[in-house]
N, C-alpha and C positions, 0 to 999 in steps of 0.2 A: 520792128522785131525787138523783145526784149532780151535778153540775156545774163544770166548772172552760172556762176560754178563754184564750186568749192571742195577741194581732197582734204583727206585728213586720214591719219591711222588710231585707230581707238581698240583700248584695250579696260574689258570691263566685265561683269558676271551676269547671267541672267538664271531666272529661275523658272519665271511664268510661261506657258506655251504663247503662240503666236494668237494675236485674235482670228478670228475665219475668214479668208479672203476670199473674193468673188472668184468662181470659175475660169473667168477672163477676163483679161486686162482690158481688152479691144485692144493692145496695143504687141500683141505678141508678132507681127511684120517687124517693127522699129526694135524690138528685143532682139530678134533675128537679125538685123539688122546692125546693130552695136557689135552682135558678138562675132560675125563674119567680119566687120570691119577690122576688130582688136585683133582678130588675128591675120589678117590681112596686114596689118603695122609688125604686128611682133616676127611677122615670116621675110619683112623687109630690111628687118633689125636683125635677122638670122637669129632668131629667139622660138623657143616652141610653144605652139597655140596651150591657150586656156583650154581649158575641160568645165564646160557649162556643169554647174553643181546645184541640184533641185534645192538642197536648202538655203545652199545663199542665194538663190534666184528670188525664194519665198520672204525673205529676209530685205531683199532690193526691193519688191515689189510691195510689202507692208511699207516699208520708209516709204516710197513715190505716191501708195494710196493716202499717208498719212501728210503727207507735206500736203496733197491735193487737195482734200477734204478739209483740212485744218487752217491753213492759210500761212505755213510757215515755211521757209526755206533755210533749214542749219543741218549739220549732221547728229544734234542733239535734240533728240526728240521731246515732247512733253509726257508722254506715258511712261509712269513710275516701271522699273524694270524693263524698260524697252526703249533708253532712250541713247544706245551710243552703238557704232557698227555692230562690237563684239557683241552685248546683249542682245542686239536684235537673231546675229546666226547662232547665239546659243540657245535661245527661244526657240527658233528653227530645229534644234537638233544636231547642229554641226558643235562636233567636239574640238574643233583649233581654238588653239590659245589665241586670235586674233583676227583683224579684218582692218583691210584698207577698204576705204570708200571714197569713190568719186562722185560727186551729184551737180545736177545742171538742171535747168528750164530753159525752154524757150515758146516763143507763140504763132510757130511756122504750125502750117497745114498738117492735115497728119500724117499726108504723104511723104511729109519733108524732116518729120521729127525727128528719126532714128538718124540720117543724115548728119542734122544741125548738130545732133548731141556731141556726133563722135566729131566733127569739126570744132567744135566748142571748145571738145577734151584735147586736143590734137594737136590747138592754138596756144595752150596754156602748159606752159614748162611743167608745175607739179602733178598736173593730170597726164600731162602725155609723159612723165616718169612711172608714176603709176602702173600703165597700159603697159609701158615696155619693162616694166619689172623684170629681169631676167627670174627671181628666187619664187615670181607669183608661178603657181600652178591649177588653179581654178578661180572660177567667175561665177557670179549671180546677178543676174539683170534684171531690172524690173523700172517700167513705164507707165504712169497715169495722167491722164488730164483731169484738171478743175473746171467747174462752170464755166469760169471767164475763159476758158479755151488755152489756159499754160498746161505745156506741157512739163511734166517733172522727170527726170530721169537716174538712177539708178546706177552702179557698179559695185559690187565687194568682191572684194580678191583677198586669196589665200593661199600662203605660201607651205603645201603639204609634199613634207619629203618623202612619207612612207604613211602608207595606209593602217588603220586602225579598226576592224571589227569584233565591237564585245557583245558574249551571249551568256546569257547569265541560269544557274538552275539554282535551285534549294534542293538541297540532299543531306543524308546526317553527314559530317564528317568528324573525323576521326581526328580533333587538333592537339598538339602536343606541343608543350611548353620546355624550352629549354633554359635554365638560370645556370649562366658561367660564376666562377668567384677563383681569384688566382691572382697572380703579381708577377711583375716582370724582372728584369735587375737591370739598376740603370735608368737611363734617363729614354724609356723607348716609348713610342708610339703605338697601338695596337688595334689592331685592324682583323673583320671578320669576312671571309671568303666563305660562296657555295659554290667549289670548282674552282673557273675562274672567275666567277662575277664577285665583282667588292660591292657589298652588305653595306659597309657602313664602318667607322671609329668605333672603336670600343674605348671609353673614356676610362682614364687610369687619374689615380689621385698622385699627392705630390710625391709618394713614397713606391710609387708605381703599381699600386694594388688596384682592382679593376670589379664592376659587377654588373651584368648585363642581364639580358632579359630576353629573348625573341623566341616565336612561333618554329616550330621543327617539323622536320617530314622525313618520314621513315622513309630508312636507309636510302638517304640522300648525306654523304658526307659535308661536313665544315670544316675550315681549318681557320685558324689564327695564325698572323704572322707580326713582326714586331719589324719594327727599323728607329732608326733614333731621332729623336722628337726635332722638326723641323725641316726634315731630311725629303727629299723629293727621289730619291731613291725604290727601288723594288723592298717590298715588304720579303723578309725572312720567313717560310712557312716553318713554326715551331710545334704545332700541335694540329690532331686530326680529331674528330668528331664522328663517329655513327654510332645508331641505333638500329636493333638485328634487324633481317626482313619481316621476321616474326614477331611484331612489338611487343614487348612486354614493360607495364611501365613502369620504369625507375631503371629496367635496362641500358647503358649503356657503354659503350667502346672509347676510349679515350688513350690514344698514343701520343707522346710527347718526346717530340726528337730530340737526340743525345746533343748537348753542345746549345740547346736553342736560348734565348733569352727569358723560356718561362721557368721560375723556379716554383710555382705552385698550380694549379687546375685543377678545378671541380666542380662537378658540375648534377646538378637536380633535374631530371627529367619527368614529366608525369603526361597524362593524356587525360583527354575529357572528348566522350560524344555528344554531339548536340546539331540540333536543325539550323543548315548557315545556308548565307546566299554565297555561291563559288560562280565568280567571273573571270571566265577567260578573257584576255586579250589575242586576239592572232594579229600580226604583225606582218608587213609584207617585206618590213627588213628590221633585222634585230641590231645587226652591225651598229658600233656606237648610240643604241638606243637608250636611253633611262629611264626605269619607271618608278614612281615615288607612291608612296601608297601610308594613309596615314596624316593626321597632326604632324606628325613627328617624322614624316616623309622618313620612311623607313623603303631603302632597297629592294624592289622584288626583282629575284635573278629571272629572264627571257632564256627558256629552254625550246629547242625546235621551233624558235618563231612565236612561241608563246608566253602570254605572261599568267600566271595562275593568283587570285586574290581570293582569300578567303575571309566572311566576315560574318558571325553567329548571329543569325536572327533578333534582330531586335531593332529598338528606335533612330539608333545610331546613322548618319550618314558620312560613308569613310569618303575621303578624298583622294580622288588618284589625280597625278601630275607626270606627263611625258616629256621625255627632253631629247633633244640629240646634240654630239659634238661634234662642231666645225673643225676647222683647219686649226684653230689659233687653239685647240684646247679646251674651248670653254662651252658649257651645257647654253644651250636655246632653248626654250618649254616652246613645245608644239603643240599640247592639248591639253584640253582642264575640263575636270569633267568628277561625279560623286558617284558612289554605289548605293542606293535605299536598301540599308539591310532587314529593313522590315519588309518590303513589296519587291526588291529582285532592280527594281528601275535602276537604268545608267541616266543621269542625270546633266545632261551639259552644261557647265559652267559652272556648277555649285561647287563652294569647296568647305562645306559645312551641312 
């Protein structure tokens, strides 16, 4: 018998769909087979089983027909945009930022395949870290043989803390442009809230004067808050933001609390209709979730679990990026994925 393995974590973009696989592997026993085994390991580990995932399965099973067919064994494939874990599951459709992958051969019976593989995996420190991943929570398997009778084998894993469903319409919408211009006193910092979600810096020059730019939604208030430059501290909310129910454009409400660090605010509102593609996000937890939307990864505030993007018909392809924060403070990206503002499509992996 021969035997060779190799894990590896790859992080990379796809754009192209997956080419057409066959109906069946012939090998979907030894698939079943892997994935009862892993969890079989991970319930001995006191660890909670995978959740077999169609697209990374589709994604394992392109690699194993592609090593098979091709004659190569790496986790880097030779097909332009298909050739590293992440490209292959965002080819598939799957929006995570990433993919572990474990791959193996051997040239037991095929009764014996699914077996050998997870032995294989089992015997080897970074494979069997892999499997007991505690952070993985989904699997894609997939199993082929070549001519010469090797078998190829298959795993990507993915670590999803909270689920992501977007549905996207074109409808007019009604978008409204808000321009800040205003200064602070002092040496402060200035920051933009909707509620409690932080927007984003508001970049102030050396003399503390500031001028900003973003998208507005009727009567949905803003506020600015200031704290002093360097400072890890709570932002001071100094000033409030809305616009009536009844928009009228150039309307708006602007309160500037007594005592606060802004000595000046003002601000230009205007509106413009026009045919946009609007994607929701629902979210199955919003708690420390992040969503980046944009070049210029601009904040969208997650209201009831959802995230609202709106982006006006045309050639453009926006990029959205999700994140969550750990313990230690600091953002993970959990999905990467684009909106076609001309066709409506969510687009896996692109971020252009």
């Amino acid at each position: 018998m021969t035997a060779l393995l190799i894990a590896l974590m790859g992080i990379a973009l796809a754009r192209d769909p997956l080419p057409r696989l066959p109906v069946t592997t012939g090998f979907e026993t030894a698939e079943r087979e892997v994935l009862t085994q892993t969890n079989v390991e991970r319930a001995r580990a006191g660890l909670k089983p995978l959740l077999l995932e169609p697209r990374l399965s589709a994604a394992a099973r392109l690699h194993a027909l592609e090593m098979a067919q091709k004659n190569y064994f790496s986790h880097t494939g030779p097909t332009p945009n298909l050739r590293t874990p992440t490209d292959r599951i965002h080819a598939a459709g799957s929006l995570d930022w990433g993919a572990g992958e474990n791959i193996a051969f051997n040239e037991e019976p095929t009764a014996k395949v699914g077996a050998t593989l997870m032995r294989q995996w089992m015997n080897s420190p970074p494979h069997r870290a892999s499997i007991l991943d505690a952070s993985y929570t989904h699997i894609g398997i997939g199993v082929y043989r070549d001519d010469a009778g090797r078998s190829y084998g298959v795993q990507n894993f993915v670590a999803r803390a909270f689920s992501v469903t977007p549905s996207v319409d074109t409808r007019v919408v009604e978008s409204q442009t808000l321009e800040l211009r205003g200064a602070v006193t002092g040496n402060r910092e200035v920051a933009l809230f909707s509620g409690s979600a932080f927007l984003g810096e508001v970049k102030t020059d050396p003399v503390g004067q500031f001028a900003y730019q973003l998208p507005f939604a009727a009567a949905q208030p803003y506020q600015l808050g200031a704290r002093a430059s360097g400072s890890s501290g709570k932002y001071l909310i100094g000033a409030t933001m809305r616009s009536p129910a009844a928009f009228i454009a150039g309307a708006l409400g602007i309160t500037v609390q007594a005592g606060s660090s802004f000595k000046s605010l003002s601000a230009t509102l205007s509106a413009k209709r026009q045919n946009s593609q609007v994607l929701e996000l629902r979210l199955s937890q919003s708690k420390n979730v992040l969503v980046l939307s944009g070049s210029d990864e601009v904040r969208v505030a997650i209201r009831g679990g959802t995230a609202r993007i709106v982006c006006p018909v045309s050639n453009r392809r926006l990029p959205v990026k999700l994140a969550l924060m750990g313990s230690s403070n600091r953002y993970t990206y959990t999905h990467r994925f684009a909106l076609n503002c001309a066709t409506g499509n969510v687009i896996a992996g692109a971020d252009q």
